[in-house]
C-alpha positions as a LaTeX table, in Angstrom:
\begin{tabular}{lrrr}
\hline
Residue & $x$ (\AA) & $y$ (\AA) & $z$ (\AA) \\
\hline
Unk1 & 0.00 & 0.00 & 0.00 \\
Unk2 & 1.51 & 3.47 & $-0.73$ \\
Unk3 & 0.62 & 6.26 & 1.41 \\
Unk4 & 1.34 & 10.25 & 1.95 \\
Unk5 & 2.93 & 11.86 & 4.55 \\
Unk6 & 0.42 & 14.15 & 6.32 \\
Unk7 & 3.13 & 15.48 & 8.75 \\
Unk8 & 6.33 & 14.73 & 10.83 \\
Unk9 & 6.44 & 15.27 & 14.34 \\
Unk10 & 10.31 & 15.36 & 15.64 \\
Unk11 & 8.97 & 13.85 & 19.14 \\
Unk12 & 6.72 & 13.46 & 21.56 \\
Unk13 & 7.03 & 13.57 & 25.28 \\
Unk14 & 6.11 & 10.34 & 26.90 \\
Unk15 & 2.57 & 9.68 & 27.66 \\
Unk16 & 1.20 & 12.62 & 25.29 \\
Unk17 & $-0.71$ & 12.43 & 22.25 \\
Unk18 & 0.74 & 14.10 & 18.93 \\
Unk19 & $-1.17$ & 16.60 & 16.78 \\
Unk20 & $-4.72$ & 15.48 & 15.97 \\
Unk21 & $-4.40$ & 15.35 & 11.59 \\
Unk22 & $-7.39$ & 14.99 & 9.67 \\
Unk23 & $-7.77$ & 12.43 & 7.10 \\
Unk24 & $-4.73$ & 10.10 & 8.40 \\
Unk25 & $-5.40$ & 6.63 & 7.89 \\
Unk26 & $-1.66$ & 5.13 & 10.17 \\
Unk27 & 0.63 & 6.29 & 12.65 \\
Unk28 & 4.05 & 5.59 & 12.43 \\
Unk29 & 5.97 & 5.50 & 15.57 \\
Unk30 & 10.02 & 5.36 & 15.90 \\
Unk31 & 12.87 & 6.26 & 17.96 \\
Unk32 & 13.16 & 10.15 & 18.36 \\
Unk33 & 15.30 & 10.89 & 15.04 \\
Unk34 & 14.76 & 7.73 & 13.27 \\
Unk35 & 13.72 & 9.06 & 10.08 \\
Unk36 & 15.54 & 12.92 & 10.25 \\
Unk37 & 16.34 & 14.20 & 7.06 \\
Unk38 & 14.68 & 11.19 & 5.83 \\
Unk39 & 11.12 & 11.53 & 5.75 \\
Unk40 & 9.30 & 14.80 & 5.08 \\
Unk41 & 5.96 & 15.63 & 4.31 \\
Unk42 & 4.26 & 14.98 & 0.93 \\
Unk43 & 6.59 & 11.57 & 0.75 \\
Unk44 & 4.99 & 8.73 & $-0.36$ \\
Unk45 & 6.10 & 5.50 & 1.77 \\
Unk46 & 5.34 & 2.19 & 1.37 \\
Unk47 & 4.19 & 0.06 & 4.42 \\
Unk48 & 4.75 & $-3.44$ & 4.57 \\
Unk49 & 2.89 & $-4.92$ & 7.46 \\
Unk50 & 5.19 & $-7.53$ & 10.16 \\
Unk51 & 4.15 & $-11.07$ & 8.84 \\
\hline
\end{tabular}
C-alpha cells in the first residue's frame, strides 16, 4: 500500500498524544530521530505490514 505523509512530528514527550491530523489513515511511531532528514511531508512511503 503506498501512502502520503500528512506530517512529521520530531517527538513526543512520553505519555502525550501528537497533533490530531485529519484524514490520516496510520501512525508511524520510531525512535526520536529515526527518520531525520529522511522523511518529510508529501513523501509517499510504502508500508509493509510484520508477517
Amino acid at each position: 500500500m503506498i501512502n502520503i505523509v500528512l506530517k512529521v512530528v520530531d517527538s513526543i514527550k512520553p505519555d502525550r498524544l501528537g497533533p490530531l491530523i485529519l484524514k490520516s489513515a496510520y501512525v508511524v511511531e520510531a525512535s526520536a530521530g529515526a527518520f531525520r532528514g529522511r522523511v518529510k511531508e508529501g513523501d509517499r512511503v510504502h508500508i509493509v505490514p510484520n508477517e
